[in-house]
N, C-alpha and C positions, 0 to 999 in steps of 0.2 A: 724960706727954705728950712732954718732949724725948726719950724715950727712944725714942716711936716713932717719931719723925722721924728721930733719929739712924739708926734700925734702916732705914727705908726712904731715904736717902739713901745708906748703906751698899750697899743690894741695889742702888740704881738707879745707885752706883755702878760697884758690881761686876757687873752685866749689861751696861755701856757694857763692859769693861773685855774683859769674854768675848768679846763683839761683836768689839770691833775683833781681839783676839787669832783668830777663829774667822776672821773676814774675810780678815786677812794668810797664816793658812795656804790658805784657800782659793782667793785671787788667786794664791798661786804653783801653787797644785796644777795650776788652768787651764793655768799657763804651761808649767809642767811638761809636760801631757799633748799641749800645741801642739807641742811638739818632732819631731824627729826624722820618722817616718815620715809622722804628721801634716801637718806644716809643709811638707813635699815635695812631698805628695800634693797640699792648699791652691796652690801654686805653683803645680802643672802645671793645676791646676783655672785658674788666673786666667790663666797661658800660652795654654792651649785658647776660653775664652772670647775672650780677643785676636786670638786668631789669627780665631777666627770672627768677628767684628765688623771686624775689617779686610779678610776675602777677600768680604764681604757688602756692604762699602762700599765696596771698588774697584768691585764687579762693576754694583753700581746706579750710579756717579758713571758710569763705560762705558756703561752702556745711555745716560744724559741726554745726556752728550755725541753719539752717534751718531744719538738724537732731535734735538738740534739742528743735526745735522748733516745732516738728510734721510734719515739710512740708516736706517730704519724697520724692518728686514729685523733688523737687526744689532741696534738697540736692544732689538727683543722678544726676541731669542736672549740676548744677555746679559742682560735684565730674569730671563729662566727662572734662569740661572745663578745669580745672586742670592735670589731663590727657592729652587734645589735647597740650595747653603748652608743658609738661616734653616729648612730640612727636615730636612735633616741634622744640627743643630744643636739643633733641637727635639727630634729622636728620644733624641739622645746626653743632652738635659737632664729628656727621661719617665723615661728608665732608668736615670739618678741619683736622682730623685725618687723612684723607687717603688724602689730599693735602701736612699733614708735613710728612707723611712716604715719599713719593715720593721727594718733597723738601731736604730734609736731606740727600738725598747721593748727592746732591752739593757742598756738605760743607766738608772741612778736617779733620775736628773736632768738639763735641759738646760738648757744656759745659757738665760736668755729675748731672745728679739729684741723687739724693738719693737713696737708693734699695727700690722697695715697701712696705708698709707695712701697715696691716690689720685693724690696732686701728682706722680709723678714719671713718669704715662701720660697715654698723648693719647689713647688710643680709649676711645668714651662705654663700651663693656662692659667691659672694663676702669677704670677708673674706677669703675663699678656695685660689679662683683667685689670692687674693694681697698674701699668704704666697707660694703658688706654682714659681708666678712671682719672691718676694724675694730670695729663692731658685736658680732659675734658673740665677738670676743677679749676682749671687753669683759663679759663672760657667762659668761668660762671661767677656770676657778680652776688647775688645773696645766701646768706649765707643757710639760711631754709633750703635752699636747690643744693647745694654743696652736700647736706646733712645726708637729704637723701639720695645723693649720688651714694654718701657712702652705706646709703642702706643696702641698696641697689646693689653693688658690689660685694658686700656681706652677701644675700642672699647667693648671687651666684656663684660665691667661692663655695657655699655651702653645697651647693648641687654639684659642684666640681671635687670637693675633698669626695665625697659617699658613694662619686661614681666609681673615682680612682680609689675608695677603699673596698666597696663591691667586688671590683674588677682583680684587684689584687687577692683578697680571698679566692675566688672563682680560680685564680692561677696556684694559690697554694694548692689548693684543691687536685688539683693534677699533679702536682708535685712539689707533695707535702715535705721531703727532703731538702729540697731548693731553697737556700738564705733568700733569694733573690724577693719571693714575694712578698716575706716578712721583711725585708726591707724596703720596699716599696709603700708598704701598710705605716711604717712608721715613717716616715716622709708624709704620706696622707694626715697621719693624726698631729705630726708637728705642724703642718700648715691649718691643721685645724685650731690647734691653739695659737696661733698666731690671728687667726678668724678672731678669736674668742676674745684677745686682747684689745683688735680694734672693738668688738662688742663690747666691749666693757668701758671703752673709753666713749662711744656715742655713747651707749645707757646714761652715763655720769654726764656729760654735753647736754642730753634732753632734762635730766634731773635738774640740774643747774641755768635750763631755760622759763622756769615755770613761773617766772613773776608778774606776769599777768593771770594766773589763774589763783582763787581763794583758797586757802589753806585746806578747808576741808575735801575740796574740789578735788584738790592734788592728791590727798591722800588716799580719797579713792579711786583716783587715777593712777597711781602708781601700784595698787593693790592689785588692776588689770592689766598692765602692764609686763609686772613682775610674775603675775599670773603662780603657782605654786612651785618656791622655793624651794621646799622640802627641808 
């Protein structure tokens, strides 16, 4: 009897022991593959998102101002422009998303992100999407199917912000006067940045998955991927 105890004390020893020894090689391995071309690509990825949430919020804070200022003319023109932005920005964030769906089954494995989740949108479809996706993450066992649940999801918050900021224009549009639409629009573009967050966090997930592919391999896969930074 003490000997089987001894014996699995031993193994439960030495499986803790594997553990951590397997763990440390593989937290640097991550670290490893986040470097260099990675880690570049990452930057201009979170540069590009900046830049578009800052020319999107001059462009709406201009419309408001010129709503209060009676120029009704001038508010709908730059309300569009904020618009054309979160359009532009949507297309550059489809053709990321369906670059890393496609890329991702290169990979053996991906780091796992988080299960979806709701709290950090304001529109009811939105909200719907991230608690259905949570659900359904909740159902799935690798963590490849997970990744691209949440691409999945990306994409359609995206068709969901640009409808609801289309829609909101088209109502400033009649009544250029009305706070209502302009706040509608910025509720659009705050769930848009909150899109952009979780896109930044797979982007950095898929980056951090690449250790089965060669070094050079990567690099110019990340170069299509990232596709032009600016």
């Amino acid at each position: 009897m003490l000997e089987l105890v001894l014996s699995t004390v031993g193994c439960a020893a030495l499986c803790y022991s594997l553990g951590r020894y397997n763990r440390s090689l593989a937290l640097q391995r991550w670290e490893f593959v986040l470097n260099a071309p990675e880690q570049r690509a990452l930057d201009a990825l979170r540069r590009r998102i900046e830049l578009d949430s800052a020319l999107a919020h001059q462009a709406l804070d201009a419309a408001a101002r010129a709503r209060d200022e009676k120029r009704a003319p001038d508010a709908i023109t730059v309300l569009k422009v904020a618009l054309s932005v979160l359009e532009d920005a949507g297309a550059d964030r489809l053709t990321r998303l369906r670059a890393m769906g496609v890329y991702s089954r290169m990979v053996q494995a991906i780091r796992p992100l988080p299960p979806p989740s709701p709290a950090p949108f304001r529109g009811t479809r939105l909200k719907l999407s991230a608690r259905i996706a949570r659900l359904v993450h909740g159902l799935m066992v690798g963590t490849q199917e997970r990744f691209r649940l949440w691409l999945t999801m990306m994409r359609l918050g995206v068709g969901i912000v640009l409808h609801g900021g289309r829609r909101a224009a088209d109502a400033a549009s009649q009544q250029p006067e009305h706070p209502k639409a302009y706040a509608e629009f910025a509720d659009e573009l705050s769930d848009f940045e909150a899109l952009d967050a979780s896109h930044l966090a797979a982007f950095e997930a898929l980056a951090a998955s690449l250790a089965a592919v060669d070094r050079g391999g990567r690099q110019q896969l990340w170069e299509r991927i990232a596709g032009n930074t600016r």
